[in-house]
ChimeraX commands (.cxc) that place a marker at each C-alpha (Angstrom):
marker #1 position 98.07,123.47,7.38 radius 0.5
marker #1 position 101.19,123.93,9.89 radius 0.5
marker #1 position 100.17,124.45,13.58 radius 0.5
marker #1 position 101.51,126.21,16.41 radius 0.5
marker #1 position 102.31,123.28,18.80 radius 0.5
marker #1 position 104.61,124.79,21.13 radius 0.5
marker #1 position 105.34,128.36,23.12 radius 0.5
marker #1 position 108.05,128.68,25.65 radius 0.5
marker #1 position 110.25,131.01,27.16 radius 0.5
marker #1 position 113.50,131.59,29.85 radius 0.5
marker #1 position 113.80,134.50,31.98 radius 0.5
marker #1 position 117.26,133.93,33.04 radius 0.5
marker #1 position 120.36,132.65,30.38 radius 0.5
marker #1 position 120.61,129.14,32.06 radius 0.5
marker #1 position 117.08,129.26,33.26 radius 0.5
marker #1 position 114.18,126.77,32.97 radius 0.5
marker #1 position 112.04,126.74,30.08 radius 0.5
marker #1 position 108.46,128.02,30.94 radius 0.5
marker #1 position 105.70,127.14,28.74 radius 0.5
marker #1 position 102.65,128.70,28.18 radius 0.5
marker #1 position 99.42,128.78,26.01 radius 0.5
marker #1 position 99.70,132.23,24.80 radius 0.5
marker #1 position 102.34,134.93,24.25 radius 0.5
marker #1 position 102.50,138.20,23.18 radius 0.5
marker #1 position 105.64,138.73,20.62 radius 0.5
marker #1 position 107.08,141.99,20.03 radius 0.5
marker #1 position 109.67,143.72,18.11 radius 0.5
marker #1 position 111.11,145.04,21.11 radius 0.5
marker #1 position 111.03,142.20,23.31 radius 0.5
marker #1 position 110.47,139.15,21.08 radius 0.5
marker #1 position 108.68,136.43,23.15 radius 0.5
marker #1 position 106.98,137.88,26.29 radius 0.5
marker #1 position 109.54,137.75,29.02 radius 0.5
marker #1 position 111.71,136.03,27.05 radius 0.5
marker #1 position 115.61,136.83,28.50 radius 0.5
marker #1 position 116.83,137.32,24.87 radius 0.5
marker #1 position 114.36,139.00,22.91 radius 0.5
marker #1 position 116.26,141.95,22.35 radius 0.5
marker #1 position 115.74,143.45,18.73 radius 0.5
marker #1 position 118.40,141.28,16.45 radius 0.5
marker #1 position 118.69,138.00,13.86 radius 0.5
marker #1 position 118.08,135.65,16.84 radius 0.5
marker #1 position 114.93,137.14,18.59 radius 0.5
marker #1 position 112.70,134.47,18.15 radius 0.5
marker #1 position 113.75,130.65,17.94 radius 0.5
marker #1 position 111.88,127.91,16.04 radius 0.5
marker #1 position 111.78,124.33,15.68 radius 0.5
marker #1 position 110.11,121.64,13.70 radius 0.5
marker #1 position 108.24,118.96,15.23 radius 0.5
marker #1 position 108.79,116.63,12.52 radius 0.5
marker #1 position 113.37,117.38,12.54 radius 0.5
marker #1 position 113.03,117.19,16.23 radius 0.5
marker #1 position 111.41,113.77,16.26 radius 0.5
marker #1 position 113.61,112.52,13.93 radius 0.5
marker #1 position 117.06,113.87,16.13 radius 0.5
marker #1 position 114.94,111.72,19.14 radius 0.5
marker #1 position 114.73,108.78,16.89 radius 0.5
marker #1 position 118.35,108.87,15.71 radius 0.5
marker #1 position 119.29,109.28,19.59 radius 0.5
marker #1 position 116.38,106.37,20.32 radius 0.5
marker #1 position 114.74,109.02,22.96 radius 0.5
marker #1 position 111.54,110.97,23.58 radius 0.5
marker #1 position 112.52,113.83,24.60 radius 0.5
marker #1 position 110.37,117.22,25.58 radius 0.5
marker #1 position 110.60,119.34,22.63 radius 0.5
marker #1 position 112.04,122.47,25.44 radius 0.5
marker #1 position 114.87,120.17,25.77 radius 0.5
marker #1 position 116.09,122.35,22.75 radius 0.5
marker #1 position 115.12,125.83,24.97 radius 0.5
marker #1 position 113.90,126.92,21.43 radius 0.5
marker #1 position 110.85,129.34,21.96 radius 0.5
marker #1 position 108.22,127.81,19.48 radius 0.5
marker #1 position 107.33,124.06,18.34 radius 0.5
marker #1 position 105.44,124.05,14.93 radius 0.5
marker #1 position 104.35,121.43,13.20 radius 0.5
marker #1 position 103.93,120.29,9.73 radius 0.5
marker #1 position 107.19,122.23,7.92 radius 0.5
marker #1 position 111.03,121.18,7.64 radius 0.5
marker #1 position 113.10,123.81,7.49 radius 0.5
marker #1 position 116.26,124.10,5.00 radius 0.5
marker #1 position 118.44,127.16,3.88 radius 0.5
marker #1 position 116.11,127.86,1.46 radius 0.5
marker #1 position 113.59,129.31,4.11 radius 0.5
marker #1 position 115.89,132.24,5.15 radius 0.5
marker #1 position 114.78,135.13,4.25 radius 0.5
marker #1 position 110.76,133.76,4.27 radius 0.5
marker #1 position 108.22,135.21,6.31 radius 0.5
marker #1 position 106.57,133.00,9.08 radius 0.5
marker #1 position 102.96,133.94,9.88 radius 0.5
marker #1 position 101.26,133.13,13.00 radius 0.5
marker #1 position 98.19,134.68,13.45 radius 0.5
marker #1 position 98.94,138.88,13.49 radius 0.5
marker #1 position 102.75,137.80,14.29 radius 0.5
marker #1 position 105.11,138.05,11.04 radius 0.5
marker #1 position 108.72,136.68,11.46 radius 0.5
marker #1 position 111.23,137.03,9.26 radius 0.5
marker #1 position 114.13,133.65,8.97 radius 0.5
marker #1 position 116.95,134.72,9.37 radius 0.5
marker #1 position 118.93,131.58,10.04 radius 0.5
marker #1 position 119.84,127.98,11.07 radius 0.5
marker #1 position 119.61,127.59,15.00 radius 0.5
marker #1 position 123.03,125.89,15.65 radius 0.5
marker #1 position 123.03,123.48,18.39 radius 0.5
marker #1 position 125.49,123.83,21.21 radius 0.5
marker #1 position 127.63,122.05,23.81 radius 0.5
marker #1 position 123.94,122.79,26.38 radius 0.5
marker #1 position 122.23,120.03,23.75 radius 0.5
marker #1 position 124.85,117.26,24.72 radius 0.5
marker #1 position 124.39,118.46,29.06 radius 0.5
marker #1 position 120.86,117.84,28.13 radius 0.5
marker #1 position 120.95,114.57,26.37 radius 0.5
marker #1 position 124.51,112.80,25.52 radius 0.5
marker #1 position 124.57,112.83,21.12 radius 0.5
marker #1 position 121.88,115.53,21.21 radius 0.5
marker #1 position 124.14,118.05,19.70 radius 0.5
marker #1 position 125.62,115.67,16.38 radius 0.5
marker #1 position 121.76,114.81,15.86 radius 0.5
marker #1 position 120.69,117.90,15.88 radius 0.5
marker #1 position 123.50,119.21,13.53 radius 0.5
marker #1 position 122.14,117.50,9.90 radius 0.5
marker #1 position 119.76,119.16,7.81 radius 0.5
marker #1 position 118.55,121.85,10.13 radius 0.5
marker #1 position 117.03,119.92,12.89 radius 0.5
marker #1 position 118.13,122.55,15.33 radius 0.5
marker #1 position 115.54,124.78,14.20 radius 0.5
marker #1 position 115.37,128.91,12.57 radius 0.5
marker #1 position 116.50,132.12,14.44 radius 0.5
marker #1 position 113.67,134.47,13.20 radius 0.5
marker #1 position 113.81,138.27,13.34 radius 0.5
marker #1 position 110.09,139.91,14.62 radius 0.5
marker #1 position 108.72,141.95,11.49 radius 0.5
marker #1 position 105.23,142.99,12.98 radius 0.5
marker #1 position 103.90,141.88,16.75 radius 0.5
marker #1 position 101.16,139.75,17.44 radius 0.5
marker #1 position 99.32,137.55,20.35 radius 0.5
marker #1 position 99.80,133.98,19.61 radius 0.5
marker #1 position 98.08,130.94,20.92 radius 0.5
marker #1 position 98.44,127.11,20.85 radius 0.5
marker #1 position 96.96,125.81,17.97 radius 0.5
marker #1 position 97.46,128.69,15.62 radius 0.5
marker #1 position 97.73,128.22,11.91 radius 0.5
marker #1 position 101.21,128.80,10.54 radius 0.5
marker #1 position 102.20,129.87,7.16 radius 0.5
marker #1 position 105.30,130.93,5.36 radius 0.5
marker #1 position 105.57,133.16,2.84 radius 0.5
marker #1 position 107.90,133.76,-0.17 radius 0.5
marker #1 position 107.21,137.45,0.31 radius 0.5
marker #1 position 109.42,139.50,1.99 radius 0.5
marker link #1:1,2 radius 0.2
marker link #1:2,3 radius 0.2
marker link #1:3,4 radius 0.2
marker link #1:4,5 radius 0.2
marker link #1:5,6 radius 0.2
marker link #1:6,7 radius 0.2
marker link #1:7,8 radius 0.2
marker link #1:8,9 radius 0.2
marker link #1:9,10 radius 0.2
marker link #1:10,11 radius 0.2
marker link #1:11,12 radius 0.2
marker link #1:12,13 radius 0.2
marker link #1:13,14 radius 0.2
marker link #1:14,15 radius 0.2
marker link #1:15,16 radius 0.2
marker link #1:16,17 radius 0.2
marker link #1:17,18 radius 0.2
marker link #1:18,19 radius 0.2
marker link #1:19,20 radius 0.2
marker link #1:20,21 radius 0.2
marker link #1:21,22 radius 0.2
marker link #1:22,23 radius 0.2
marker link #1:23,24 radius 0.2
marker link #1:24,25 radius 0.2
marker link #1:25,26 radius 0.2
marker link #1:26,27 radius 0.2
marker link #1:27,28 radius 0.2
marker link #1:28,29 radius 0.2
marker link #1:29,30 radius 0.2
marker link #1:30,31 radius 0.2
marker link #1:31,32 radius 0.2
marker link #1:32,33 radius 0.2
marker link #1:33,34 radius 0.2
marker link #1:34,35 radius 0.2
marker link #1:35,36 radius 0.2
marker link #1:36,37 radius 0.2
marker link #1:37,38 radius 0.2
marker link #1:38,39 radius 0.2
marker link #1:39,40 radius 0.2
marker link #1:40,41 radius 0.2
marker link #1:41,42 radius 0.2
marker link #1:42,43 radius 0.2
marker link #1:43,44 radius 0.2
marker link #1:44,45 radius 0.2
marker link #1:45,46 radius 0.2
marker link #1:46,47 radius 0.2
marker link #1:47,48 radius 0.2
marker link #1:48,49 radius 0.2
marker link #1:49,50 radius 0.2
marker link #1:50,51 radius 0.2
marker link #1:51,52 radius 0.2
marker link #1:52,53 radius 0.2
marker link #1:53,54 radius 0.2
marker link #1:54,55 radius 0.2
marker link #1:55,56 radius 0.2
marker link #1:56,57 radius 0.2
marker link #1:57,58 radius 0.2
marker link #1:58,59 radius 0.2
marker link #1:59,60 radius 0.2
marker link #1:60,61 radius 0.2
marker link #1:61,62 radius 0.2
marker link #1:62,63 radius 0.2
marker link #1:63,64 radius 0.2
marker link #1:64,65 radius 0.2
marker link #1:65,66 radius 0.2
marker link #1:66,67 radius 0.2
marker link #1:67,68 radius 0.2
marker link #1:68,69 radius 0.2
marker link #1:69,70 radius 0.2
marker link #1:70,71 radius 0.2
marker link #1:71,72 radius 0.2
marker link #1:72,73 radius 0.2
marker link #1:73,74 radius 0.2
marker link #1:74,75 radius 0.2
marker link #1:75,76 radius 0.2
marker link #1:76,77 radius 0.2
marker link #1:77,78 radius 0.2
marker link #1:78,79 radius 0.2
marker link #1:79,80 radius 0.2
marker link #1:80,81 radius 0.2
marker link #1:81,82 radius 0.2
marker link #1:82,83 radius 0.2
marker link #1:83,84 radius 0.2
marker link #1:84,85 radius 0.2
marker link #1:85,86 radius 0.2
marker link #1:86,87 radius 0.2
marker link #1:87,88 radius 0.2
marker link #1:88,89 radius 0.2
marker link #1:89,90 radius 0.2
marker link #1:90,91 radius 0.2
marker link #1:91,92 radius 0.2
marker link #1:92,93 radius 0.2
marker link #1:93,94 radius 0.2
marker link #1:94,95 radius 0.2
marker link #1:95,96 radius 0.2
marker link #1:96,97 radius 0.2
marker link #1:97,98 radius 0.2
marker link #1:98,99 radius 0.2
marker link #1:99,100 radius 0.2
marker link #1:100,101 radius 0.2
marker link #1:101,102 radius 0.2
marker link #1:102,103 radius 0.2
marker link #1:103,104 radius 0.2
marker link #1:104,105 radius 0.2
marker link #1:105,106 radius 0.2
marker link #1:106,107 radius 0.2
marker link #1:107,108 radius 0.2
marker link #1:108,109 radius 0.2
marker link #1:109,110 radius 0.2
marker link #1:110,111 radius 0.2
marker link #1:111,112 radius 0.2
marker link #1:112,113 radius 0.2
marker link #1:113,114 radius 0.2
marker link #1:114,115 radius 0.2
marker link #1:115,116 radius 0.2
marker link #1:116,117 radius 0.2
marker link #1:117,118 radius 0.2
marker link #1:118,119 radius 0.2
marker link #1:119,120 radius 0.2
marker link #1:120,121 radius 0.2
marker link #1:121,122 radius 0.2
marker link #1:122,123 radius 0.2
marker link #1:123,124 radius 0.2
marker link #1:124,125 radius 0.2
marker link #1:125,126 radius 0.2
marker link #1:126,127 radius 0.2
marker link #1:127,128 radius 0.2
marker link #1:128,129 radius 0.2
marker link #1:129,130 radius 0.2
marker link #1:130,131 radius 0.2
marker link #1:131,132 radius 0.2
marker link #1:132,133 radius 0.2
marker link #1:133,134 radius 0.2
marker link #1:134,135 radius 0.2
marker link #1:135,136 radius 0.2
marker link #1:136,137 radius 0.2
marker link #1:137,138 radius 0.2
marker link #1:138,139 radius 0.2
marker link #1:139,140 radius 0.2
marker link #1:140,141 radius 0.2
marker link #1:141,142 radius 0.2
marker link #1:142,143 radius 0.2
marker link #1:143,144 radius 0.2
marker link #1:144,145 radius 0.2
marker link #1:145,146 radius 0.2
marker link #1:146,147 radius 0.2
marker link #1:147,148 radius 0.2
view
């Protein structure tokens, strides 16, 4: 079953990523503190585990997953265009896909041929739109759903 590796957050639009081991997610604020949680298609970001490592092993890096300043790290799905519209469910927290996360210019600042290895086959992650709130922790089960 997918897990819930990953929770992390900025409180200002350049800031540092700040993870923790639990967050409260909201439909009014997405991710706890988050500086863009407002209500919209990118209120919550995602990323694989398994598309990151495989941008780090095209680049020939480790790099922290936050390097992406994506707000959760799950493990054990790929994402594709065929997820948008799916429901992720973590815990009480339901999140609607509602997108690829396209990596920008910040990706190459963070790591020079970050942003081309992040471009194929979704390895930038999901934008995710909050459907119902929920308290999340580390090490949460994850599912998606074909239901909307």
């Amino acid at each position: 079953m997918p897990k819930l590796l990953g929770i992390a957050y900025k409180t200002a639009r350049h800031g540092t990523m700040n993870e923790v081991f639990c967050a409260n997610v909201t439909q009014l604020r997405g991710v706890e503190n988050d500086v863009f949680g407002r209500p919209g298609k990118r209120q919550v970001t995602i990323l694989s585990h398994q598309q990151w490592q495989q941008a780090c092993n095209s680049l020939q890096v480790d790099l922290p997953w936050i390097t992406r300043r994506a707000n959760l790290l799950i493990d054990g799905l790929m994402f594709s265009h065929a997820d948008v519209g799916k429901h992720l469910l973590i815990g009480e927290l339901r999140l609607e896909i509602t997108g690829e996360t396209d990596p920008c210019k910040k990706m190459e600042i963070a790591h020079t041929g970050l942003e081309v290895a992040l471009t194929p086959d979704w390895r930038g992650g999901v934008t995710c739109r909050v459907i119902h709130n929920g308290m999340i922790h580390l090490g949460d089960d994850v599912e998606i759903s074909l239901l909307n």
